[in-house]
C-alpha positions as CSV (number, residue, x, y, z in Angstrom):
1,X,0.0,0.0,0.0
2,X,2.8,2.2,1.1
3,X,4.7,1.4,-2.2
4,X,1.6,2.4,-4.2
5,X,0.9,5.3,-2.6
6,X,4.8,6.2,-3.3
7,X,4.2,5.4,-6.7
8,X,1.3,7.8,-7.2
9,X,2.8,10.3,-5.5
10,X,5.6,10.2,-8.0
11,X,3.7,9.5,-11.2
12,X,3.6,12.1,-14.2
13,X,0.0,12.8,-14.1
14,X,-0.5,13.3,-10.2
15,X,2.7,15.8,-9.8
16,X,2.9,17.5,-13.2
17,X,-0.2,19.7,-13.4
18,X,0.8,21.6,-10.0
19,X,4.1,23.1,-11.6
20,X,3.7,22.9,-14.7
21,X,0.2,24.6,-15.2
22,X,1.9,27.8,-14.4
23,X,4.7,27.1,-16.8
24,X,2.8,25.9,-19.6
25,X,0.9,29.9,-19.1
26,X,4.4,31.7,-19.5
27,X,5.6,29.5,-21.9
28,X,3.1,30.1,-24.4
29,X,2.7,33.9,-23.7
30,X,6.2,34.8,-24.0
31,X,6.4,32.6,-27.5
32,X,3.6,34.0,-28.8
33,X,4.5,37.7,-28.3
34,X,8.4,37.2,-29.8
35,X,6.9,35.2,-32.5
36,X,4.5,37.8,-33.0
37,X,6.7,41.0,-33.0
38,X,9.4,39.4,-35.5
39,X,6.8,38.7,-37.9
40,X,4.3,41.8,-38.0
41,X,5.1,43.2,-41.4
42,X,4.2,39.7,-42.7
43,X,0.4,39.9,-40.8
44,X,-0.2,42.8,-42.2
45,X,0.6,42.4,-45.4
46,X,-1.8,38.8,-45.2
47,X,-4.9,40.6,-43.5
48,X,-4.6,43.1,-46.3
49,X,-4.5,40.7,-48.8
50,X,-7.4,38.4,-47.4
51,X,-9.9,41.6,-47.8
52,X,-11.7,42.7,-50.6
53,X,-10.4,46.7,-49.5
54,X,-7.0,45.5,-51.1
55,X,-7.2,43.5,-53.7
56,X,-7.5,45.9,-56.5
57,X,-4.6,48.2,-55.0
58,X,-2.2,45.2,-54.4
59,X,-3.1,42.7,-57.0
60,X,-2.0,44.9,-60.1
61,X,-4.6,46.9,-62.1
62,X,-3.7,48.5,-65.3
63,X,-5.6,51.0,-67.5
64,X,-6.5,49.4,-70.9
65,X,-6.6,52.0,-73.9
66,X,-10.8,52.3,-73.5
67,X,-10.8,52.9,-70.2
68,X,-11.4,49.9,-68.4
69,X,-9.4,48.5,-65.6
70,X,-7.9,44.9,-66.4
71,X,-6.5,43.4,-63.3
72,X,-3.5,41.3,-63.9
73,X,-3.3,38.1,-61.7
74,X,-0.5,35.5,-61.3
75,X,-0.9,32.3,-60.1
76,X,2.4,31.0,-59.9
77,X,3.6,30.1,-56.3
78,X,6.7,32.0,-56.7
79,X,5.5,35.0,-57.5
80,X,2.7,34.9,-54.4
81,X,6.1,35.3,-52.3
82,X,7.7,38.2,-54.6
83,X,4.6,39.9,-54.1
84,X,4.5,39.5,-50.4
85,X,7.7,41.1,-50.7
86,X,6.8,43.8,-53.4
87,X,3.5,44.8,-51.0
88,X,5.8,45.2,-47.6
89,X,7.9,47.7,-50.1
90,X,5.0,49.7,-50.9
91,X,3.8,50.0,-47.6
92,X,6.9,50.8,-46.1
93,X,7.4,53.8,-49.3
94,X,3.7,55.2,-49.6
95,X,2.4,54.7,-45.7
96,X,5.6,54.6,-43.5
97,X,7.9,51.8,-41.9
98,X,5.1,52.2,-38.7
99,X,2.7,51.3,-41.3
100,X,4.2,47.0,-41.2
101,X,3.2,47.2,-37.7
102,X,-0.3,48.6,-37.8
103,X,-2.5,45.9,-35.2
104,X,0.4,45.0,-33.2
105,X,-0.6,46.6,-30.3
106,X,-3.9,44.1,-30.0
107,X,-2.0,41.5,-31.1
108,X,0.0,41.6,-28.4
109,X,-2.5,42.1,-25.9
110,X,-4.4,38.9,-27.5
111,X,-1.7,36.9,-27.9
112,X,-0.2,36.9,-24.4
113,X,-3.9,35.6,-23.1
114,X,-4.7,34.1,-26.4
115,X,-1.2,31.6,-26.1
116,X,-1.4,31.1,-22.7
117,X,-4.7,29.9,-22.5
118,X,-4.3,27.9,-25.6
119,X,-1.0,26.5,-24.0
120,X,-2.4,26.1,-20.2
121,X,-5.6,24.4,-21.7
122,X,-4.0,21.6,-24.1
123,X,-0.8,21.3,-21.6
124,X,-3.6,20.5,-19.0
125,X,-6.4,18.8,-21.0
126,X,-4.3,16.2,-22.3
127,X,-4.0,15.2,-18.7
128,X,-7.1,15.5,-17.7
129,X,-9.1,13.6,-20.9
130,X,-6.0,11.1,-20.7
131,X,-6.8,10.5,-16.9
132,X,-10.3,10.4,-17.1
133,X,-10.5,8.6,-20.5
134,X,-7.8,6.2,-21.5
135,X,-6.0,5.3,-18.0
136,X,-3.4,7.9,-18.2
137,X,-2.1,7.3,-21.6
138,X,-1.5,9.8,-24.1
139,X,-2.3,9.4,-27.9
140,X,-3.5,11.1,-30.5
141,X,-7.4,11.3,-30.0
142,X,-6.4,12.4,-26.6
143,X,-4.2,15.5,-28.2
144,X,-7.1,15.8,-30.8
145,X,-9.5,16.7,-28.3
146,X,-7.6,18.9,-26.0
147,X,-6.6,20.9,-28.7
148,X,-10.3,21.0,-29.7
149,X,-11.1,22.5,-26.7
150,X,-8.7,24.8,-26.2
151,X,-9.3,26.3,-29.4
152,X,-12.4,27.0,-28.5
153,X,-11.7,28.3,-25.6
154,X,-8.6,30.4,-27.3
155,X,-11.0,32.1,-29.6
156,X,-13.8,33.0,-27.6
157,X,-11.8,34.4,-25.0
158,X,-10.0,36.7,-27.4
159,X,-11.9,37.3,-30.5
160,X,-12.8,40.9,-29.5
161,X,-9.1,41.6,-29.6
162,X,-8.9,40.1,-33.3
163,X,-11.3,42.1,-34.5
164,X,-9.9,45.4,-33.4
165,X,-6.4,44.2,-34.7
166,X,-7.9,43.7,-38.3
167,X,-9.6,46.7,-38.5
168,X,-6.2,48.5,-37.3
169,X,-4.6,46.6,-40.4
170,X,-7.6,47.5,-42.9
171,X,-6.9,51.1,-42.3
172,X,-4.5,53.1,-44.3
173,X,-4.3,56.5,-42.6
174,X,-3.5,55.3,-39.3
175,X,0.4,53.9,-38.6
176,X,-0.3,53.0,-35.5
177,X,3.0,51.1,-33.7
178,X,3.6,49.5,-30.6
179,X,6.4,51.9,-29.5
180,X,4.3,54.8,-30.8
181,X,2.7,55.3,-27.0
182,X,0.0,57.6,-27.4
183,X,-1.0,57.1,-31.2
184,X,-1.1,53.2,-30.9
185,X,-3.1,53.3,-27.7
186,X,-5.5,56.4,-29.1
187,X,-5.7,54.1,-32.4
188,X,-6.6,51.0,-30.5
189,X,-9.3,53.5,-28.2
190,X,-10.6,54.9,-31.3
191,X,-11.6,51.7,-33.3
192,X,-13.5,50.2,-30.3
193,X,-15.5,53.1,-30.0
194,X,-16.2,53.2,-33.5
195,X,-16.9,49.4,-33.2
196,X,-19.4,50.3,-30.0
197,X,-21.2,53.2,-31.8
198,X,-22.2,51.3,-35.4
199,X,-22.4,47.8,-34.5
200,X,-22.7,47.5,-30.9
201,X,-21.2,44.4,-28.1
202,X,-22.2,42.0,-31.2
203,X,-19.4,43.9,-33.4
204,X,-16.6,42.3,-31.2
205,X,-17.3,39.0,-31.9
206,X,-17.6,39.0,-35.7
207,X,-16.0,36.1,-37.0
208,X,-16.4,34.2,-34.3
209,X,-18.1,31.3,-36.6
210,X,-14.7,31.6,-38.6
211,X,-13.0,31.3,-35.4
212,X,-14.4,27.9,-34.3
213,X,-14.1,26.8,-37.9
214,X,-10.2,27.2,-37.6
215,X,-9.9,25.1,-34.7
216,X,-9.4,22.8,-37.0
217,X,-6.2,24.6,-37.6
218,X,-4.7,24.5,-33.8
219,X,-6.1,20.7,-33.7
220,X,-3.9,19.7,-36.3
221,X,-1.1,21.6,-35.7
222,X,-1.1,20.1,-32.5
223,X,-1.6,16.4,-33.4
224,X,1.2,16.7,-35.7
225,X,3.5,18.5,-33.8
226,X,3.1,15.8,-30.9
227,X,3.3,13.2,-33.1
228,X,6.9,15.2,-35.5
229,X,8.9,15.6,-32.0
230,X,7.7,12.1,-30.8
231,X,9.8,11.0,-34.2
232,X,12.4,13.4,-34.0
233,X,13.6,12.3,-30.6
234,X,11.1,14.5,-27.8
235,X,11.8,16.6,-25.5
236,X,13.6,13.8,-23.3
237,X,16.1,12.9,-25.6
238,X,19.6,13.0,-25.4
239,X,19.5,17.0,-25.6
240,X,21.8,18.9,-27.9
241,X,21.4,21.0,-31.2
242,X,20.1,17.9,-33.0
243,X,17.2,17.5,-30.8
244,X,16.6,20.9,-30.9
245,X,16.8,21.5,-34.4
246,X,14.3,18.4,-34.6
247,X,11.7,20.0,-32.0
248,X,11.9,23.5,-34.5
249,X,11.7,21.8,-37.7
250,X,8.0,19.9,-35.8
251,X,6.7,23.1,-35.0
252,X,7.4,24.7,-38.3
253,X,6.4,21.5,-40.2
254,X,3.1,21.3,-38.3
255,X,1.9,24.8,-38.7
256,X,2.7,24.5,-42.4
257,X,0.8,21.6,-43.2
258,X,-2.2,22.6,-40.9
259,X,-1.9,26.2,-42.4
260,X,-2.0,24.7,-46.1
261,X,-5.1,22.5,-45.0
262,X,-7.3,24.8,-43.2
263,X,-6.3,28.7,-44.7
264,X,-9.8,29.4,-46.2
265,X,-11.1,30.0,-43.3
266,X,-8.2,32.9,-42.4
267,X,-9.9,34.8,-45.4
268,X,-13.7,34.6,-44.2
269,X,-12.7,35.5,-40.8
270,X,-11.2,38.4,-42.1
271,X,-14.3,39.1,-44.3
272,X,-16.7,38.8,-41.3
273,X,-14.3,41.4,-39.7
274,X,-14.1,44.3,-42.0
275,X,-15.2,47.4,-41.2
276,X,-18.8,48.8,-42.6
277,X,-19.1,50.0,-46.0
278,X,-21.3,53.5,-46.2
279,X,-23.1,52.2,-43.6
280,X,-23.3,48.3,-44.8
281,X,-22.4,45.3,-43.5
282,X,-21.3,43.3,-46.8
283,X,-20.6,40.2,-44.8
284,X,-23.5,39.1,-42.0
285,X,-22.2,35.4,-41.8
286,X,-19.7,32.1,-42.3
287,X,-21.7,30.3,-45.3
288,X,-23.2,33.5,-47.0
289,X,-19.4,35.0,-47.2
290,X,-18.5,32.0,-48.5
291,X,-20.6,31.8,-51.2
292,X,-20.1,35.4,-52.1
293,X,-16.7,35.4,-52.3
294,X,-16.6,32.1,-54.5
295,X,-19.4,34.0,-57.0
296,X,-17.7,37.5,-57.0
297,X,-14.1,36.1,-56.8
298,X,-13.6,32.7,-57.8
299,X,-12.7,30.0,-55.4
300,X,-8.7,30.7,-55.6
301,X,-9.4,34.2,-53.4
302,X,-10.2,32.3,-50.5
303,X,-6.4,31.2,-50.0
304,X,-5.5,35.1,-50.8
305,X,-2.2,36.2,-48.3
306,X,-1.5,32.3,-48.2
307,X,2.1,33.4,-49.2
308,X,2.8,36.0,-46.5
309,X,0.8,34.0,-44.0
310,X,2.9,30.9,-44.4
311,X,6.3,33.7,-44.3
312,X,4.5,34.8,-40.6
313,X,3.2,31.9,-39.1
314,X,6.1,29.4,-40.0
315,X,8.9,31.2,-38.2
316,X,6.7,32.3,-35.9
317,X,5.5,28.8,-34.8
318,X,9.5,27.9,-34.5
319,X,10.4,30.8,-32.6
320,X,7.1,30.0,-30.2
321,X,7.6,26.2,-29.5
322,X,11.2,26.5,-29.0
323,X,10.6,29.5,-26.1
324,X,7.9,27.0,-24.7
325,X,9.7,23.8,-24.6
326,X,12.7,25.6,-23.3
327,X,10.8,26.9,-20.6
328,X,9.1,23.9,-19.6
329,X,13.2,22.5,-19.5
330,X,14.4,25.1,-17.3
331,X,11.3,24.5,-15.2
């Protein structure tokens, strides 16, 4: 009896969610806001590209000889990456460098809450569900469903933020920046009273439906990364720049493939989000801005900004799960 009790008192699942709740919280806050500061320019230059606002300024429009406009797309992958890089330029030369940076502000007050409670809620649900579901062991319907939950959890908590970041981003006359102190902050201010006065509480939680769609997103990333670091040697291998390199490469292989999988629904989200227009709301929900932007756009807009998200998110996945697992190391 003693021995058993010993045992338990020892086992993973009994003394890891004590400690390690708390470090699974700072872990995935601190990630989150160095992976989101590094790659800014990229989120701006994807939010811009997922909204109709844009598409006509950034895609290419030329002036035929009668007078009508003759937009000039290109499909080629490459290019979607030149232009990423072309779009940043122009920002940078016609709006300012502050300009890259307009939304970090709320995206660094949601992604502090919005990583650690996606971070404290997996780290601890996959205990829990594990516990309570499959004696104690770990697999992946177990990871599956935590990461389910803490999506939802994730984006309900912090979808208000979203919003007000996108319509910081949509905007063109404001270069709001995170070290600008009294611009950013009066920028931030502004847009949610705007938000108050023309659509009211409900205006905060536009594309929330989007939102729980791209759980999806998180789920997978998840399952894969688990399952890419369980491959690649884990995080109680026999340490060194190998192992590490492994753990990064997961984390960016993950968010790639999940990214690639479940991207259209980046592009509605932002749809839901925009601002009104004279007075309209062009988008009122998930399966009529579908449908609309399939009939007015063709179905290749909804994976619009793919480029420059994958040059955000990839890096900035990397640069989170490395901070996290070294935290959880030094813990």
């Amino acid at each position: 009896m003693a021995a058993a009790a010993s045992h338990s008192a020892q086992s993973p699942s009994k003394s890891w969610l004590p400690a390690k709740s708390w470090h699974h919280f700072v872990a995935g806050g601190v990630g989150g806001m160095c992976g989101a500061i590094v790659t800014s320019p990229f989120d701006v230059v994807k939010t811009r590209l997922q909204s109709d606002m844009f598409r006509a300024k950034h895609v290419g429009v030329t002036i035929q000889a009668n007078g009508a406009a003759a937009v000039t797309v290109r499909r080629n992958l490459l290019w979607h990456f030149v232009e990423t890089v072309h779009i940043i330029r122009d920002i940078y030369r016609d709006e300012s460098p502050r300009a890259l940076f307009k939304g970090l502000g709320p995206t660094l007050v949601g992604v502090v809450p919005a990583r650690s409670i996606n971070f404290f809620t997996y780290g601890n649900g996959k205990q829990v569900i594990a516990n309570t579901f499959n004696h104690g062991q770990e697999n992946s319907w177990v990871h599956l469903a935590a990461a389910a939950v803490a999506g939802v959890a994730t984006g309900t908590a912090t979808n208000p933020i979203w919003v007000v970041k996108t319509r910081l981003q949509l905007d063109a006359h404001r270069p709001e920046f995170v070290g600008s102190g009294k611009s950013f902050f009066g920028g931030s201010v502004g847009t949610i009273k705007q938000i108050l006065r023309d659509e009211g509480v409900r205006g905060f939680y536009k594309g929330l439906s989007a939102s729980y769609l791209g759980v999806t997103e998180g789920t997978i990333q998840w399952v894969l990364y688990e399952r890419l670091k369980k491959l690649t040697g884990g995080t109680k291998g026999k340490g060194g720049v190998q192992e590490w390199v492994g753990m990064i490469g997961s984390a960016g292989t993950a968010k790639c493939v999940a990214s690639l999988i479940t991207y259209p629904h980046e592009v509605l989200r932002t749809r839901l989000r925009q601002p009104l227009v004279d007075g309209k709301v062009k988008y009122t929900g998930l399966w009529q801005t579908l449908r609309l932007v399939i009939a007015e756009e063709g179905a290749g807009s909804l994976y619009g900004g793919l480029s420059a998200h994958l040059m955000r998110v990839i890096p900035n996945a990397a640069v989170m799960f490395f901070i996290y697992e070294a935290v959880l190391r030094m813990s």
